[in-house]
RORODREN-429146 format. One record per residue (C-alpha): z, x, y; residue number from 1. Coordinates in nm, 4 decimals. Layout:
// RORODREN-429146
<r w="Z" u="X" v="Y" i="NUM"/>
...
***
This chain:
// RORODREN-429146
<r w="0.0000" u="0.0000" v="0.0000" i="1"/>
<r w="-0.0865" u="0.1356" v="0.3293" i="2"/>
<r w="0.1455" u="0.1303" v="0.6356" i="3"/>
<r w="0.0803" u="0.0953" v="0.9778" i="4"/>
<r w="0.3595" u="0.0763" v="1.2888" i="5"/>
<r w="0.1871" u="-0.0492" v="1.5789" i="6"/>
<r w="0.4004" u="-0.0209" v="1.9330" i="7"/>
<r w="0.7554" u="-0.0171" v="1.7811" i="8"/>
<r w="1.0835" u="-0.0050" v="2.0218" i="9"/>
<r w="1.4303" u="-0.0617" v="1.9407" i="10"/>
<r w="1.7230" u="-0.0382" v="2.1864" i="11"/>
<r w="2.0807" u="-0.0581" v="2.0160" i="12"/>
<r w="2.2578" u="-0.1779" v="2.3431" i="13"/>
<r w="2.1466" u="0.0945" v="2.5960" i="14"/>
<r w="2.0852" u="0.3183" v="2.3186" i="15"/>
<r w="1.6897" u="0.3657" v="2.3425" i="16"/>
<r w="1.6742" u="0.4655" v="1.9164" i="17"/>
<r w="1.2918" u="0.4263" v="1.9300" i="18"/>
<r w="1.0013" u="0.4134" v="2.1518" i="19"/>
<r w="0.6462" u="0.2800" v="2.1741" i="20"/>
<r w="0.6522" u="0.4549" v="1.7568" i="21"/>
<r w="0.2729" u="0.4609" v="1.6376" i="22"/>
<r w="0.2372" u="0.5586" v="1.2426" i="23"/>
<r w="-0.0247" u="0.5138" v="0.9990" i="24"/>
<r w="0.0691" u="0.5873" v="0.6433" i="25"/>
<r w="-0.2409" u="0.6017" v="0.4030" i="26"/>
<r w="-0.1724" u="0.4394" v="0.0734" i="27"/>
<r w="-0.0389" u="0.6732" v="-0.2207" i="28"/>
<r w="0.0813" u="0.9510" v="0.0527" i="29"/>
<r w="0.4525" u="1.1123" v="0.0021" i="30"/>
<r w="0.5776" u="1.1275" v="0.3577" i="31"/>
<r w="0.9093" u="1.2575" v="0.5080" i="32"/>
<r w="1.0392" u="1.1559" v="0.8150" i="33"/>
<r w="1.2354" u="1.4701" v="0.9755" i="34"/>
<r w="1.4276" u="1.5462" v="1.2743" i="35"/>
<r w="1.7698" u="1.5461" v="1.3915" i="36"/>
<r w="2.0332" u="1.3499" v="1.3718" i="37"/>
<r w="2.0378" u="1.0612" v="1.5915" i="38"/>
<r w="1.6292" u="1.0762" v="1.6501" i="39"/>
<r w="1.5783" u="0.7486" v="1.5080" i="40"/>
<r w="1.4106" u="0.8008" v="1.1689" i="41"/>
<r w="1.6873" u="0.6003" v="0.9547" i="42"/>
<r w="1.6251" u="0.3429" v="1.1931" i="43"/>
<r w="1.2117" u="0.3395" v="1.1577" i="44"/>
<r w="1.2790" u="0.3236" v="0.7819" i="45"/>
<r w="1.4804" u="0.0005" v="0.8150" i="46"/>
<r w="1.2824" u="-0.1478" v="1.0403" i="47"/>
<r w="0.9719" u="-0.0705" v="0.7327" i="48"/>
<r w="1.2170" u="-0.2188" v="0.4778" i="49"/>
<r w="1.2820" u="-0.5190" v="0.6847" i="50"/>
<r w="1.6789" u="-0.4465" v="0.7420" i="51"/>
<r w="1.5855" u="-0.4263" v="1.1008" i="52"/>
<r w="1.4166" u="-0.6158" v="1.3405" i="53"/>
<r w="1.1928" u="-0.4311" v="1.6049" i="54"/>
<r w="1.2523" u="-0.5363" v="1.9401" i="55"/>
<r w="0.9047" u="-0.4668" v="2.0347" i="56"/>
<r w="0.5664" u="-0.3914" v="1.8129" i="57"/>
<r w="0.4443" u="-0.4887" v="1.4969" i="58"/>
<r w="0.4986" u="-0.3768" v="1.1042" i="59"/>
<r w="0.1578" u="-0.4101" v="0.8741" i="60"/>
<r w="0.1395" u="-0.3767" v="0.5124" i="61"/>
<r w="-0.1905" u="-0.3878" v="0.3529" i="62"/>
<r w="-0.3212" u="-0.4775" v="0.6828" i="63"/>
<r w="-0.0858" u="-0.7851" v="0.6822" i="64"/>
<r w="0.1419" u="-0.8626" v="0.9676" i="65"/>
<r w="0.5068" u="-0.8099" v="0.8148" i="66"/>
<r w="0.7213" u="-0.7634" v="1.0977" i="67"/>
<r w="0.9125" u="-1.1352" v="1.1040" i="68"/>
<r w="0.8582" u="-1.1339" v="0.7280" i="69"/>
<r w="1.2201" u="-1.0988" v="0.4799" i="70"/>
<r w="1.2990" u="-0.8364" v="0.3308" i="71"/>
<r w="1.3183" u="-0.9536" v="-0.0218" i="72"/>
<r w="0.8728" u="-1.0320" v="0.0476" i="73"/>
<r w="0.7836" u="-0.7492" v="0.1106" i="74"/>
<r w="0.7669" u="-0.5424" v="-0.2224" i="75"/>
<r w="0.9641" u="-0.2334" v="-0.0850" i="76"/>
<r w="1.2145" u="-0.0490" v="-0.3195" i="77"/>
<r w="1.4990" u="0.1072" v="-0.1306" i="78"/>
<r w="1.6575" u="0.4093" v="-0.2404" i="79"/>
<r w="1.9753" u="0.4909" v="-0.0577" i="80"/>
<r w="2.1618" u="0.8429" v="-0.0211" i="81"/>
<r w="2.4814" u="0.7152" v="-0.1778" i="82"/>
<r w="2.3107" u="0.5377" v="-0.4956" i="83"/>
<r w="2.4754" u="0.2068" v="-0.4396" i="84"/>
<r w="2.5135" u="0.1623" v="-0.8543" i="85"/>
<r w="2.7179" u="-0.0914" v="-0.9784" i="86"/>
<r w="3.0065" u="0.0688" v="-1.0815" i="87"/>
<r w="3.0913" u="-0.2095" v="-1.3501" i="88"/>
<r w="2.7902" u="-0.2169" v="-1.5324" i="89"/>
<r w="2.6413" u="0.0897" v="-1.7562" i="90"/>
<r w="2.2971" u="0.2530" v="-1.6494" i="91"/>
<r w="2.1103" u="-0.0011" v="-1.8621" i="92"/>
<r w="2.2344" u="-0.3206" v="-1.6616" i="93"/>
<r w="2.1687" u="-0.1407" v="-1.3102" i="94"/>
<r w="1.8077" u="-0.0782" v="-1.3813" i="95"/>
<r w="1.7567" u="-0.4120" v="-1.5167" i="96"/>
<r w="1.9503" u="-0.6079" v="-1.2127" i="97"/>
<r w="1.6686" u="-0.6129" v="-0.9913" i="98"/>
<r w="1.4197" u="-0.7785" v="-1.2948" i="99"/>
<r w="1.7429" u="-1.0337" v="-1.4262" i="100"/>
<r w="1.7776" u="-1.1820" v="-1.0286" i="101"/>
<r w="1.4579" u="-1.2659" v="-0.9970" i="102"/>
<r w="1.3676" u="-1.6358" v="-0.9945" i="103"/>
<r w="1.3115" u="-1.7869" v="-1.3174" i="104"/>
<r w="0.9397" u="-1.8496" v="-1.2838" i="105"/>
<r w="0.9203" u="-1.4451" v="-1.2354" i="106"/>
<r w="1.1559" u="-1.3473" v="-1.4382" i="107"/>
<r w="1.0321" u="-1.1853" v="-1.7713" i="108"/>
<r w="1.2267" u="-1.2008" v="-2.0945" i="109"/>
<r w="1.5190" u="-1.0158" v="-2.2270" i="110"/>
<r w="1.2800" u="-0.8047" v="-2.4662" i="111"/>
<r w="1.0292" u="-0.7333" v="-2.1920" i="112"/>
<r w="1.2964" u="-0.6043" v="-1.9570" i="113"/>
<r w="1.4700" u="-0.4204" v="-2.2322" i="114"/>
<r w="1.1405" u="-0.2277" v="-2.2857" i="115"/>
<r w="1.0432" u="-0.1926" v="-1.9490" i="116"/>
<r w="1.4231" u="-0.0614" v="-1.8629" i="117"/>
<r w="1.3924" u="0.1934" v="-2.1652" i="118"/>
<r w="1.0321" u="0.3179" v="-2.0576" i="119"/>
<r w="1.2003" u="0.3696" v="-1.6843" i="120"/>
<r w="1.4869" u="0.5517" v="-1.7764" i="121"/>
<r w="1.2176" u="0.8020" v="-2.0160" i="122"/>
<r w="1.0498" u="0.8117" v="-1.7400" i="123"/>
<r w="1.3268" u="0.9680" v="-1.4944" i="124"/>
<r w="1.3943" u="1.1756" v="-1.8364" i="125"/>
<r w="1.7509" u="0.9960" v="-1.8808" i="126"/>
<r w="1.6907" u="0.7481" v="-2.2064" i="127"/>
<r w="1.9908" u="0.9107" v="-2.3554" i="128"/>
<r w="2.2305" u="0.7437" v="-2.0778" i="129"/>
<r w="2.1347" u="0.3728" v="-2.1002" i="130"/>
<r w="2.5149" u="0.3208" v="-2.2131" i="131"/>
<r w="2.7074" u="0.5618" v="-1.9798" i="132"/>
<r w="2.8732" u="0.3994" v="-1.6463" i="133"/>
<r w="2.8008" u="0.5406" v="-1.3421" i="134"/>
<r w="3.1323" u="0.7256" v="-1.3157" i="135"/>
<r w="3.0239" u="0.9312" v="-1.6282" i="136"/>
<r w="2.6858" u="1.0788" v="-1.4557" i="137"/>
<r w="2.6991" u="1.3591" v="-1.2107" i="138"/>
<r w="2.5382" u="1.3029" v="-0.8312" i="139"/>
<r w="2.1668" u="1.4220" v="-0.9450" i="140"/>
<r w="2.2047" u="1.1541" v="-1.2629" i="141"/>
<r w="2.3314" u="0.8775" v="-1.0373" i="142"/>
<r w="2.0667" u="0.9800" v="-0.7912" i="143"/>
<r w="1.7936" u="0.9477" v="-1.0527" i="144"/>
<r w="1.9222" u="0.6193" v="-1.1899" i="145"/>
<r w="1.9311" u="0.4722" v="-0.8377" i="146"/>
<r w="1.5393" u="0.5598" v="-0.8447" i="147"/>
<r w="1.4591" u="0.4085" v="-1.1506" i="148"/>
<r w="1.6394" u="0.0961" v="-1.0301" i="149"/>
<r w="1.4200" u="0.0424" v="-0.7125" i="150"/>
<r w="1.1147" u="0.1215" v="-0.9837" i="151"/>
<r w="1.2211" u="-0.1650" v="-1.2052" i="152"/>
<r w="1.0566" u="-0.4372" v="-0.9619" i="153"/>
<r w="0.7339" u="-0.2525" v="-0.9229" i="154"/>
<r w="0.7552" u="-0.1642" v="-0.5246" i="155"/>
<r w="0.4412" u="-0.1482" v="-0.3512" i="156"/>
<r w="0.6430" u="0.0907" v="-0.1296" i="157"/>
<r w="0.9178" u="0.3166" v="-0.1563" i="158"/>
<r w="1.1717" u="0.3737" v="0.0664" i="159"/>
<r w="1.4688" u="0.6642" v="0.0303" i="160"/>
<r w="1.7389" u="0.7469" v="0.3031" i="161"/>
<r w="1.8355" u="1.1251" v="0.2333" i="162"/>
<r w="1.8061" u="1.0927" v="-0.1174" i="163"/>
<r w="1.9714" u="1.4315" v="-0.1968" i="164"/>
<r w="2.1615" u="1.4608" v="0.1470" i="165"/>
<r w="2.5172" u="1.3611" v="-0.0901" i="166"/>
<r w="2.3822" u="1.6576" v="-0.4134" i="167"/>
<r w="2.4580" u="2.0144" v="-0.4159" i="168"/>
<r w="2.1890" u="2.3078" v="-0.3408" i="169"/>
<r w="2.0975" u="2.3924" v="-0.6803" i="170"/>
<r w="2.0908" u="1.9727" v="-0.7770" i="171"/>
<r w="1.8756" u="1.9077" v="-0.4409" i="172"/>
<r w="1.6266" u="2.2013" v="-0.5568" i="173"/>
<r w="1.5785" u="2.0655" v="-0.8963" i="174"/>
<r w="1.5170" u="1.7047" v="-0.7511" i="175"/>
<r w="1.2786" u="1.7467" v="-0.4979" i="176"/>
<r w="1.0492" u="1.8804" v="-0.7233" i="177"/>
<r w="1.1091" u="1.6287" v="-0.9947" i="178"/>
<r w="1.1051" u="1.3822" v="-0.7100" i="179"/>
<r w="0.7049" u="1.5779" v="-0.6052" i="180"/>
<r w="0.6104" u="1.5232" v="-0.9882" i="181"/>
<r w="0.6996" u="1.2057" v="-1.0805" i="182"/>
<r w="0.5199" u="1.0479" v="-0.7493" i="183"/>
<r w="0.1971" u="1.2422" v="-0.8208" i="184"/>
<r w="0.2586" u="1.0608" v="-1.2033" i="185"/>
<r w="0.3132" u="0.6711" v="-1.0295" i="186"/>
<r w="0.1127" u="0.7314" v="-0.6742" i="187"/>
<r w="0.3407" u="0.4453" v="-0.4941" i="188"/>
<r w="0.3725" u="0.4910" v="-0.1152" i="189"/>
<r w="0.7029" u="0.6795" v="-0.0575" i="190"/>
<r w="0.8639" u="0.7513" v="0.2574" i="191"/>
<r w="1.2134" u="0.9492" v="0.2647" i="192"/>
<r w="1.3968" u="1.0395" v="0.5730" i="193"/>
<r w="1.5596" u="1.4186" v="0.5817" i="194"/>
<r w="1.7065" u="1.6308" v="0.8459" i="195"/>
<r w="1.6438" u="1.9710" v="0.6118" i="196"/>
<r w="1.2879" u="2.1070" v="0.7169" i="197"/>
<r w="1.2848" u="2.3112" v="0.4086" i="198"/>
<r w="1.3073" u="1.9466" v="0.1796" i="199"/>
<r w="1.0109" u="1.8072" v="0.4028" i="200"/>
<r w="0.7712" u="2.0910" v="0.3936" i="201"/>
<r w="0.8705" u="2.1369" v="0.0344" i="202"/>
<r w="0.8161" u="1.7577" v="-0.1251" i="203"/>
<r w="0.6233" u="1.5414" v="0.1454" i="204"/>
<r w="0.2087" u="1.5299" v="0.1702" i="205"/>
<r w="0.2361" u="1.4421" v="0.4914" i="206"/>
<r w="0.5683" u="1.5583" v="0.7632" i="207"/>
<r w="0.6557" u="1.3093" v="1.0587" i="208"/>
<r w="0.8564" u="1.5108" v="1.2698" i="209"/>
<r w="1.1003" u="1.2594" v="1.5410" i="210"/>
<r w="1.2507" u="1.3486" v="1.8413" i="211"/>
<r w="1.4507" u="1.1165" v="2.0774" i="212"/>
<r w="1.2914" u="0.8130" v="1.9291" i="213"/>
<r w="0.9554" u="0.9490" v="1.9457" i="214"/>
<r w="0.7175" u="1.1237" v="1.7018" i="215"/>
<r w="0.5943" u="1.4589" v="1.8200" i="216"/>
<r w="0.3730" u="1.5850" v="1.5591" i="217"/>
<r w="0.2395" u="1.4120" v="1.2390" i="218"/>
<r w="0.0509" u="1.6250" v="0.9499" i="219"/>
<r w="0.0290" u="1.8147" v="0.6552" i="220"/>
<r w="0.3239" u="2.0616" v="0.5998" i="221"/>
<r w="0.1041" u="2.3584" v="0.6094" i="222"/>
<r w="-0.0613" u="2.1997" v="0.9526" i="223"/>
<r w="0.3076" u="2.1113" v="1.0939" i="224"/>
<r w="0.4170" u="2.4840" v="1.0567" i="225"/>
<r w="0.1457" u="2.7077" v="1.1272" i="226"/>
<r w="0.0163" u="2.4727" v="1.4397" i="227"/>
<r w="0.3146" u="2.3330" v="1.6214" i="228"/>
<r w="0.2209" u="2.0491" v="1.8584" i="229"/>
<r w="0.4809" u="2.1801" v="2.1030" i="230"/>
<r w="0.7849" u="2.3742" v="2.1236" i="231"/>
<r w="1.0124" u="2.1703" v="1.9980" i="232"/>
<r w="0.8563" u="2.0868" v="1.6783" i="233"/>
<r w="0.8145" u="2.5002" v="1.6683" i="234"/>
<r w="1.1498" u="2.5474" v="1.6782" i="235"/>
<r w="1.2986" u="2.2806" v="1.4622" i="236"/>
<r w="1.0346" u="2.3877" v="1.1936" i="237"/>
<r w="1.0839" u="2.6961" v="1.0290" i="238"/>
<r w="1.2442" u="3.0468" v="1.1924" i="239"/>
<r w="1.0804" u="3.1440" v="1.5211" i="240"/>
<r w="1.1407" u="3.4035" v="1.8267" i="241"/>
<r w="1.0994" u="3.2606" v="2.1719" i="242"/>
<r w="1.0432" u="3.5351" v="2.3923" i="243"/>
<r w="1.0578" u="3.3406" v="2.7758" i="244"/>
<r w="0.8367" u="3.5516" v="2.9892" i="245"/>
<r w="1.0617" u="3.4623" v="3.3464" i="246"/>
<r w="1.3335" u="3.6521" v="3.1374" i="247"/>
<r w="1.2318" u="4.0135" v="3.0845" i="248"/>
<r w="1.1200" u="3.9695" v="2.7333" i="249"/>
<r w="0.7416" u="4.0712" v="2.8495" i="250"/>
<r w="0.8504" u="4.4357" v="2.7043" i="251"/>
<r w="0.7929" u="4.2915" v="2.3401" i="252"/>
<r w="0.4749" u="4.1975" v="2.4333" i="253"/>
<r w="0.3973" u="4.4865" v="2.5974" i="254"/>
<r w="0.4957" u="4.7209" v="2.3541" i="255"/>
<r w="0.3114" u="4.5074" v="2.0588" i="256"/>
<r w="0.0040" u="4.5999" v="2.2972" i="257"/>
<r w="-0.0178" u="4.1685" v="2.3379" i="258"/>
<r w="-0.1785" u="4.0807" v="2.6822" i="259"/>
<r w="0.0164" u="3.7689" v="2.8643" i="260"/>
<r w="-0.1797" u="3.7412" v="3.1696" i="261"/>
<r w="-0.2317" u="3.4138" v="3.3329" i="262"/>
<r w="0.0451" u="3.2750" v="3.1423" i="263"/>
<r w="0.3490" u="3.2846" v="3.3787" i="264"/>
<r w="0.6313" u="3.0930" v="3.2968" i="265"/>
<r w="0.4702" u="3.0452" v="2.9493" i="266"/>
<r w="0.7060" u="3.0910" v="2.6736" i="267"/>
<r w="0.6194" u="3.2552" v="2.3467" i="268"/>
<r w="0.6676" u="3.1598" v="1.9821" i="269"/>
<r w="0.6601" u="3.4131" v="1.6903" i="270"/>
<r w="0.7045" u="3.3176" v="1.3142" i="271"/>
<r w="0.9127" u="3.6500" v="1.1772" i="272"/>
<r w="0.6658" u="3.6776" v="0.9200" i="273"/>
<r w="0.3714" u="3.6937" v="1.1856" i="274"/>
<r w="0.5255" u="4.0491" v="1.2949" i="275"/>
<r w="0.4171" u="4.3716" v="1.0952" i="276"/>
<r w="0.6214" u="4.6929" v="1.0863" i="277"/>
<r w="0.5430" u="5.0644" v="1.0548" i="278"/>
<r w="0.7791" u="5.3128" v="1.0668" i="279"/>
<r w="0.7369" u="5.5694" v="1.4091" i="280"/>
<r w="0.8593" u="5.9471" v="1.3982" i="281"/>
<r w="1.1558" u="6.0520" v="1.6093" i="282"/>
<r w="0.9635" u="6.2163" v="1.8282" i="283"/>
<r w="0.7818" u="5.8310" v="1.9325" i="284"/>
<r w="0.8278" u="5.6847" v="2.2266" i="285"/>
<r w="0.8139" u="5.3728" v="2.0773" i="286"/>
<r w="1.1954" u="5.2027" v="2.2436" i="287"/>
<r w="1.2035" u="4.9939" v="1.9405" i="288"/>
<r w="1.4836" u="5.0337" v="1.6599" i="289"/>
<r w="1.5596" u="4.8374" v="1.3082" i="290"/>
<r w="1.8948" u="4.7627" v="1.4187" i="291"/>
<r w="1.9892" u="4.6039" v="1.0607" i="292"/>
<r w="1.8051" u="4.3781" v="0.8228" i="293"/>
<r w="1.9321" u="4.1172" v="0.5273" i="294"/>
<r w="1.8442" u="4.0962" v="0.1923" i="295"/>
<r w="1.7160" u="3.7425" v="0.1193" i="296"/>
<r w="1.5872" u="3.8097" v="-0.2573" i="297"/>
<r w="1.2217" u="3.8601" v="-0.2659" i="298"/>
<r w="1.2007" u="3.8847" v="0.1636" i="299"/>
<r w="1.3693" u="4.1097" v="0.3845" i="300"/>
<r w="1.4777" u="3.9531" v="0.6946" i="301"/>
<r w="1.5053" u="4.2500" v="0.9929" i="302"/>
<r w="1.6729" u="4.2850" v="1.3687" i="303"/>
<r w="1.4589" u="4.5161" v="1.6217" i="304"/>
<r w="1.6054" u="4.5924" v="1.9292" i="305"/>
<r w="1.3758" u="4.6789" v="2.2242" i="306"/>
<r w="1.5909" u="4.9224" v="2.4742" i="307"/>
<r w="1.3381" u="4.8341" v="2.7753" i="308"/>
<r w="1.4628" u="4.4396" v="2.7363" i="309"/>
<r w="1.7069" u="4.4443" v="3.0115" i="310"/>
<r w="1.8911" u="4.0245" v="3.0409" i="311"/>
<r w="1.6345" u="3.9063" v="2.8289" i="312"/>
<r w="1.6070" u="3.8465" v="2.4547" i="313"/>
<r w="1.6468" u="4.2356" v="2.3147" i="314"/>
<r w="1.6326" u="4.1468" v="1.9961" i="315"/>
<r w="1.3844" u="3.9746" v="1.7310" i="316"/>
<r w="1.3569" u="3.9165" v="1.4259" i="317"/>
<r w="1.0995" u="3.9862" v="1.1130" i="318"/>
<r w="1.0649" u="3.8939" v="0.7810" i="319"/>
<r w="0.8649" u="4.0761" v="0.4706" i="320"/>
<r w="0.8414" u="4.1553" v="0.1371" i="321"/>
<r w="1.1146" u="4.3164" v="-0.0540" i="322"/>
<r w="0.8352" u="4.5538" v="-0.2179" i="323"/>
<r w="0.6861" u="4.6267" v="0.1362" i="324"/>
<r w="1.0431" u="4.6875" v="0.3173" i="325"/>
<r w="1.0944" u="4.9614" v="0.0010" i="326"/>
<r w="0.7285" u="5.1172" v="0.0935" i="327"/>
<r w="0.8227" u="5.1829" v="0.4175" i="328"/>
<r w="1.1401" u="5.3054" v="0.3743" i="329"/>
<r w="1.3281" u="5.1540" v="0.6694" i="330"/>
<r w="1.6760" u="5.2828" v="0.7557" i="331"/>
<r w="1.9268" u="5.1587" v="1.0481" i="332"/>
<r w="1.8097" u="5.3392" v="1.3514" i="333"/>
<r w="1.4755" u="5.3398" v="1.2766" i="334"/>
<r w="1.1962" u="5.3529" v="1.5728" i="335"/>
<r w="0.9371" u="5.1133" v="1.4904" i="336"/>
<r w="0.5748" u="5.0312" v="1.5696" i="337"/>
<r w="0.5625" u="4.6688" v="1.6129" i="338"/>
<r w="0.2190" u="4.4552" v="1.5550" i="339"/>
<r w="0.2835" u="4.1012" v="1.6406" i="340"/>
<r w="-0.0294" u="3.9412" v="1.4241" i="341"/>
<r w="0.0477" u="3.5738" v="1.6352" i="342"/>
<r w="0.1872" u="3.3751" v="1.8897" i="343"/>
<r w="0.1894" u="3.0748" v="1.9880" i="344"/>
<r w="0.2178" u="2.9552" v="2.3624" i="345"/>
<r w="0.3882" u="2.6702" v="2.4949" i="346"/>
<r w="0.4804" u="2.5722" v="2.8832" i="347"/>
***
């Protein structure tokens, strides 16, 4: 099912949460709505669902106008970060509610739901646990169960508030890429919201990135990173070094031999892994230094310090490859040669 938000505003109170919101959501795609707290995605994904009402704009589905339609017509499965099981009935029962309430012209049988129920819960890869109670499952289980639940009814759409937001690290890692798998097995229209940039770029197809009630940039995750629309979806998107240009940082630029004229008051953006190292002799001029680096596994994440930045931003920071870092043989103290490969400019 394809979705499309046409003009969408809600106030709470004097609390503007969104504003004039335009989204088109091809059927099939994966798509995370990301940014931070209090930017209004929970509140778009609500207002899909039909748990909200817009105060202005319209909701489509399928081309349909949905917007004063219930909640319980719309066909949208709602996956929340908590799980909301039933505590009092076992993992069997709470995949099967949503398929024993509906009304009894719908409602299949007793053996249809029993194999439909069994046939969801192989397909989260938890068959063994149709007897267990929620209380006996661990957060990633429960999480998993809640998913198979909204699946019972056959969603057109899929909706998930921070799915993982309540899971440990390792559990979240695991999950979003079972979560990637198992929607390129079913294809249904999923939307989750997330504040964690890595879980976006990681799992969604397509990245909606809010700000103050507003979208900024909308795209693929490889599209949202490597060509920010501006600088805030820059900086809330990956690591970056802003180097401000009315604050003395123009001796980076300078000594990576990069050319910033016509572009006063521009500010800079640099992805750490978009800056290339060689090691300089003593004897170099070069007023660069490795003033100390981190070992993050198979990167190496490094702090230069430029000694002609005087007020401004003296240091920055660059990532690379374990394997290269050891070629190079870096030490603390180190003068540097500094090739910044790209930048991107914002006003």
């Amino acid at each position: 099912m394809s979705i499309l938000l046409s003009n969408i505003s809600k106030n709470f109170g004097q609390f503007a949460a969104l504003h004039n919101v335009n989204l088109e959501i091809p059927e099939g795609e994966l798509v995370a709505l990301l940014g931070p707290s209090g930017c209004g995605k929970t509140t778009l994904l609500r207002i899909i669902a039909g748990l909200e009402a817009p105060d202005e704009g319209q909701v489509l589905l399928n081309g349909e106008d949905k917007t004063a339609e219930h909640v319980s017509h719309r066909g949208i499965g709602f996956v929340f970060q908590h799980y909301a099981l039933f505590r009092h009935m076992t993992v069997f029962d709470n995949v099967a509610f949503g398929l024993r309430v509906k009304p009894k012209k719908e409602r299949p049988s007793e053996a249809v739901i029993a194999k439909k129920v069994q046939s969801l819960l192989e397909l989260v890869q938890l068959g063994w646990l149709a007897d267990r109670f929620p209380d006996q499952l661990s957060g990633g289980q429960r999480q998993r169960i809640a998913l198979a639940r909204a699946l019972a009814v056959e969603p057109n759409v899929l909706l998930l508030d921070e799915p993982f937001g309540a899971l440990d690290a390792s559990v979240r890692k695991d999950l979003r890429q079972w979560l990637r798998n198992l929607h390129q097995e079913l294809h249904v229209t999923s939307i989750f919201v997330t504040h964690d940039q890595e879980e976006a770029m990681e799992v969604a197809s397509q990245v909606v990135v809010l700000n103050q009630g507003q979208i900024e940039q909308q795209g693929a995750p490889a599209e949202i990173y490597d060509h920010p629309a501006n600088a805030f979806v820059s900086k809330f998107i990956g690591q970056t070094n802003i180097l401000n240009l009315e604050q003395n940082d123009m001796a980076w630029l300078v000594s990576a031999g990069i050319s910033a004229d016509n572009r006063h008051g521009a500010v800079a953006h640099i992805r750490p892994h978009n800056i290339d190292l060689e090691k300089a002799s003593m004897s170099s001029d070069s007023p660069i230094l490795l003033k100390d680096w981190q070992h993050l596994g198979a990167t190496i994440r490094i702090e230069l310090f430029n000694s002609q930045v005087k007020g401004g931003n003296s240091s920055l920071f660059a990532e690379m490859p374990n394997e290269r870092f050891k070629q190079l043989n870096l030490n603390r103290g180190d003068k540097v040669v500094v090739n910044i490969k790209q930048a991107h400019w914002f006003n």
